[in-house]
N, C-alpha and C positions, 0 to 999 in steps of 0.2 A: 322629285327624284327621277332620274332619267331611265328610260322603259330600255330593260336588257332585252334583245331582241338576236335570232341568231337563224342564219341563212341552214335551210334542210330540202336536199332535191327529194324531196316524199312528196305522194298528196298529200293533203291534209282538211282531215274531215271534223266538226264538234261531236262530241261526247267519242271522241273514238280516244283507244288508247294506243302507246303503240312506241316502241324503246327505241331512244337516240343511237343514233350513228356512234360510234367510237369517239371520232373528231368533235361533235358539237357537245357531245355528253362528258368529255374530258372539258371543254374550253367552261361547260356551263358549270361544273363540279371543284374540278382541281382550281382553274383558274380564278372564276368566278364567284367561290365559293358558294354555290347555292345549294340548297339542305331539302328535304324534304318538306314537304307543303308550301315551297315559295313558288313564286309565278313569275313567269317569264315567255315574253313571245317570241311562237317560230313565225317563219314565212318561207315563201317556196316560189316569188315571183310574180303569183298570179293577182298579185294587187290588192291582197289583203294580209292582218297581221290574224294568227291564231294566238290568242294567251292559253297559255297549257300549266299543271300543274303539278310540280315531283311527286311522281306516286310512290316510288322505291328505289332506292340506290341499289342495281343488280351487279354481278358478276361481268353481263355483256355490255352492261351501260345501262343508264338513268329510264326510267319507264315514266312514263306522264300523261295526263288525259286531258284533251285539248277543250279547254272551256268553250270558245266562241268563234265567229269570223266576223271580223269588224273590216267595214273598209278601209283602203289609208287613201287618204285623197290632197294628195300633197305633190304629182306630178303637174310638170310644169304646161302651159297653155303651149310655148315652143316644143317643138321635137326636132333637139337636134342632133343631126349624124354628124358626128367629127371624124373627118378622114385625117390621122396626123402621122407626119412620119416620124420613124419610128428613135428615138432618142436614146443613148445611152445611158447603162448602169441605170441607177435608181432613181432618172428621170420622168422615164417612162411611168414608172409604178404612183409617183407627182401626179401627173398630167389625168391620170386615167381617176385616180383618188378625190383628185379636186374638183376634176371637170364632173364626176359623178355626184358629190355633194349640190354642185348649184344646176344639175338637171336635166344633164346630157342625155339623151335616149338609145343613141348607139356609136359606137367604135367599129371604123376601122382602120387598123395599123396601115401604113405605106411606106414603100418602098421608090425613095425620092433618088437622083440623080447624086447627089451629093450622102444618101445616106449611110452612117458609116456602117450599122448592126447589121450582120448579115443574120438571116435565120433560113433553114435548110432542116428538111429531114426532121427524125427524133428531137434535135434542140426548136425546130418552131412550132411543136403541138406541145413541148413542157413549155415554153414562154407565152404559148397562147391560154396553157392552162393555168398557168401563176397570174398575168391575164384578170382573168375571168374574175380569179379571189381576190385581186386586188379590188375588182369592183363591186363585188358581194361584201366585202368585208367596208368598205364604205357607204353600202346600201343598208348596212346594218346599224351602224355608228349614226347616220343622218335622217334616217326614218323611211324610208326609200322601201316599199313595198312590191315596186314594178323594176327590176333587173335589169340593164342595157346591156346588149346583145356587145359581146365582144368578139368582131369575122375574124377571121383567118389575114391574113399579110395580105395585100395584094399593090403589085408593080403598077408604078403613076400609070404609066401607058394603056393598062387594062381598069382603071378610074372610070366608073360611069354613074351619073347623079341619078339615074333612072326616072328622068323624067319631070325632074324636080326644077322649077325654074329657079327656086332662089337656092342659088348653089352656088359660091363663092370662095376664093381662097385669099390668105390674106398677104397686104402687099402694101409696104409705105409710102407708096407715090400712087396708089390706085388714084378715081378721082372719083367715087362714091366712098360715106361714112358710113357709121351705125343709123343717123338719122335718115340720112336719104333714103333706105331699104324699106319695102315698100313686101310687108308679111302677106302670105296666104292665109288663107283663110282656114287650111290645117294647120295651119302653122311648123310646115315642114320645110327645114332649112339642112343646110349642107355645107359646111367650112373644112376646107382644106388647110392645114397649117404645113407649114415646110420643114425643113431641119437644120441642124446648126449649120449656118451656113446661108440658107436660104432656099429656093428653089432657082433652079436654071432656067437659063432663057425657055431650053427645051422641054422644063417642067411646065412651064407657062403654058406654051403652046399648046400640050398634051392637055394641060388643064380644060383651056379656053376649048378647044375641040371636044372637048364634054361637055362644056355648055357653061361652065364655071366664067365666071366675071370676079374683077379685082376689086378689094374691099379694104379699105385704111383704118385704124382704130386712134391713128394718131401721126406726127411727123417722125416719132423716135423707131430704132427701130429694137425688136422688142426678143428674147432667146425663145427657142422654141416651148421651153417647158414654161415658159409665162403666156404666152401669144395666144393658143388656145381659151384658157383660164378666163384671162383679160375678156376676151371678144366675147365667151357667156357672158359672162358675169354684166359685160355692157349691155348686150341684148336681153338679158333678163331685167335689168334696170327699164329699158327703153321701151320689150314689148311683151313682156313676161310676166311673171307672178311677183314681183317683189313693189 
């Protein structure tokens, strides 16, 4: 049977006790039905699961006392930062959901030449914050104990790999594949994906001046909310866990 598990920004200590959030203690009660004395795991990011146990259904929300810390040892050998630009409606919330299932390490959104979302002010700390639960709520679903950093927006131009040599964006006529890439030894990589559309010549260029080189998955060319997906999913075949 599959382990109910639910994201809580608390520490989280064994034998301590200590009453759910409103949010996780409605999702864990009304939604989920659980009763007193069932078990069910939080986590809080830091790379372990706590199983905890209903002590009492309260007034303020569900009270429980947290059995144990078990590690979860299920991140992946790659750590990768996906810089993708930023996609419309309910593609994005796709792209960040699935890229997080097969093992993504961090996000950050961009702002490509061609892209159409503009985000500004008040509306891009709610979309950075809806965001964030997209990908908490996929770390919950897939077992996922360690949380990927979801930045803030930032413009192609201001793009920097920090230093990372295999840092790459993807591109159907590049003339390196998956195979040719040649992993460090941290196994820290960097894909840039473009937007509908593509990236501009001038996105290129800004690319390549951070140190990004071109990378093919194939001759087809591929939508954005696939592209990213795709190119894990191959690297975790090629140099990954699976």
């Amino acid at each position: 049977m599959r382990t109910i598990r639910s994201f809580i920004e608390l520490a989280l200590q064994p034998e301590r006790e200590l009453i759910l959030p409103e949010m996780v203690s409605n999702h864990v009660i009304r939604v989920l039905r659980l009763e007193i004395d069932d078990v069910f795991h939080l986590f809080n990011g830091d790379g372990y699961d706590y199983p905890c146990r209903i002590l009492s259904l309260e007034k303020r929300g569900a009270r429980v006392l947290i059995l144990e810390k078990i590690a979860v040892l299920n991140e992946s050998p790659l750590r990768i930062h996906l810089y993708q630009s930023i996609a419309r409606g309910e593609k994005m919330d796709w792209i960040l959901q699935k890229s997080t299932e097969l093992g993504v390490a961090e996000f950050t959104p961009i702002v490509s030449d061609r892209t159409e979302v503009k985000l500004e002010g008040e509306r891009s700390d709610k979309k950075l914050a809806h965001w964030q639960g997209v990908v908490r709520s996929a770390c919950e679903q897939s077992g996922r104990a360690m949380v990927p950093a979801v930045n803030p927006a930032v413009a192609i131009h201001r793009i920097d790999a920090g230093g990372i040599t295999s840092a790459y964006y993807l591109q159907p006529d590049a003339t390196d594949g998956i195979s040719e890439l040649t992993i460090p030894d941290d196994g820290k990589l960097v894909l840039a994906i473009g937007p509908e559309g593509g990236f501009t010549e001038r996105d290129i260029r800004l690319l390549q001046t951070a140190g990004f080189k071109g990378l093919r998955i194939g001759p087809r060319v591929l939508r954005t909310e696939t592209a990213g997906i795709a190119v894990t999913a191959a690297l975790q075949s090629h140099y990954g866990d699976w």
